[in-house]
N, C-alpha and C positions, 0 to 999 in steps of 0.2 A: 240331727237328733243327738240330743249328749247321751253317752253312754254310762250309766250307773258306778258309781263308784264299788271297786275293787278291794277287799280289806287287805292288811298284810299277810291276816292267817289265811282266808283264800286265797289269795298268792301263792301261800305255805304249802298249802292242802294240793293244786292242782302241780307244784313242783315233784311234790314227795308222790303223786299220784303217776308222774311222767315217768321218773323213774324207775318206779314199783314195777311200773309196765314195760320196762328196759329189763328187767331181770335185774337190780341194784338192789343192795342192802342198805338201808336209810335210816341214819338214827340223828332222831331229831335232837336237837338240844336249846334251840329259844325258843320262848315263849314272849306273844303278847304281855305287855307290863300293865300290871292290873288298872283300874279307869281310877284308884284312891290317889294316884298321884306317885305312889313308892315308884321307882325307875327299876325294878326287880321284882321278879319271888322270896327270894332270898335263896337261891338254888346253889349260889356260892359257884358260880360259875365267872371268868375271868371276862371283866368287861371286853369289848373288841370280837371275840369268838363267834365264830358264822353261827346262823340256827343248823345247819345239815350236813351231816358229814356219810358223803357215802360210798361205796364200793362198786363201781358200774363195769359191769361187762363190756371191755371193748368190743368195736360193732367190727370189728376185721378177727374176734375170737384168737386174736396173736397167742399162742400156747406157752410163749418167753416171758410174757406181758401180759397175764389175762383179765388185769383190771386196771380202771382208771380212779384214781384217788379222787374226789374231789369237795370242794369244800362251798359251799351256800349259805352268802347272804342275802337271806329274800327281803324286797324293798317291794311297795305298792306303786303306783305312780305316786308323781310328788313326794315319796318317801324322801326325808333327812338321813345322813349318812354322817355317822359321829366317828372325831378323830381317831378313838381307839378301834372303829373299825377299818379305817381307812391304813393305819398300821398294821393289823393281822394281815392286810389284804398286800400288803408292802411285803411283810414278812414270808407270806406264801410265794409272794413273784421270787423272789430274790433266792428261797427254798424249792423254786420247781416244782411248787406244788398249783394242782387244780384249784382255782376259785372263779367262785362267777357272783357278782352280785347283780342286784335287778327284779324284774318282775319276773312271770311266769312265760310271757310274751319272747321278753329277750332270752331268757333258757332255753327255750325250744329251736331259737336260732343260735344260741352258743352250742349247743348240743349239735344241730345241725354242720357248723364247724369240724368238730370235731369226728366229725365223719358219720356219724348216725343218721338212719334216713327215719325222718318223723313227718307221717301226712301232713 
């Protein structure tokens, strides 16, 4: 049986949902691109830039270290991945910084990684 297609913002919705319930501070910043065709809001935000950028309690409470930086691009299945994302995402390895692109699916196993225990 096929399974129903996933939107991105659902995607969005159950990432920033996993979090929230990690004790994370979550502030979004992409949005779905309207259905008229524009490639933006017009929110003036810099092409490439994850939608999520958040603040997550590490799961060992390290009191040196008490949070993990990290940065989210949420994709759908079959989601496209355009060059100027693929650069931020460059930009973050190379900076040491947290990113995770993907669905909702694979965060929960990236997060699993990184030490967090999620049913």
């Amino acid at each position: 049986m096929k399974r129903p297609r996933v939107s991105e913002k659902q995607e969005q919705q159950s990432i920033v949902d996993l979090l929230t319930m990690l004790g994370a501070k979550v502030y979004v910043i992409g949005r779905t691109p309207p259905r008229d065709g524009r490639t933006h809001f017009g929110t003036g935000q810099t092409p490439g830039i994850g939608d999520l950028y958040a603040f997550v309690p590490r799961p060992d409470r390290s009191p040196f270290k008490p949070w993990i930086v990290l940065w989210v691009e949420v994709k759908r299945v079959g989601g496209r991945t355009r060059a100027e994302q693929l650069e931020f995402e460059t930009l973050c390895d190379k900076a040491q910084h947290h990113y995770f692109r993907g669905t909702a699916d694979g965060f929960t196993a990236y997060l699993r990684g990184l030490g967090f225990r999620i049913g």
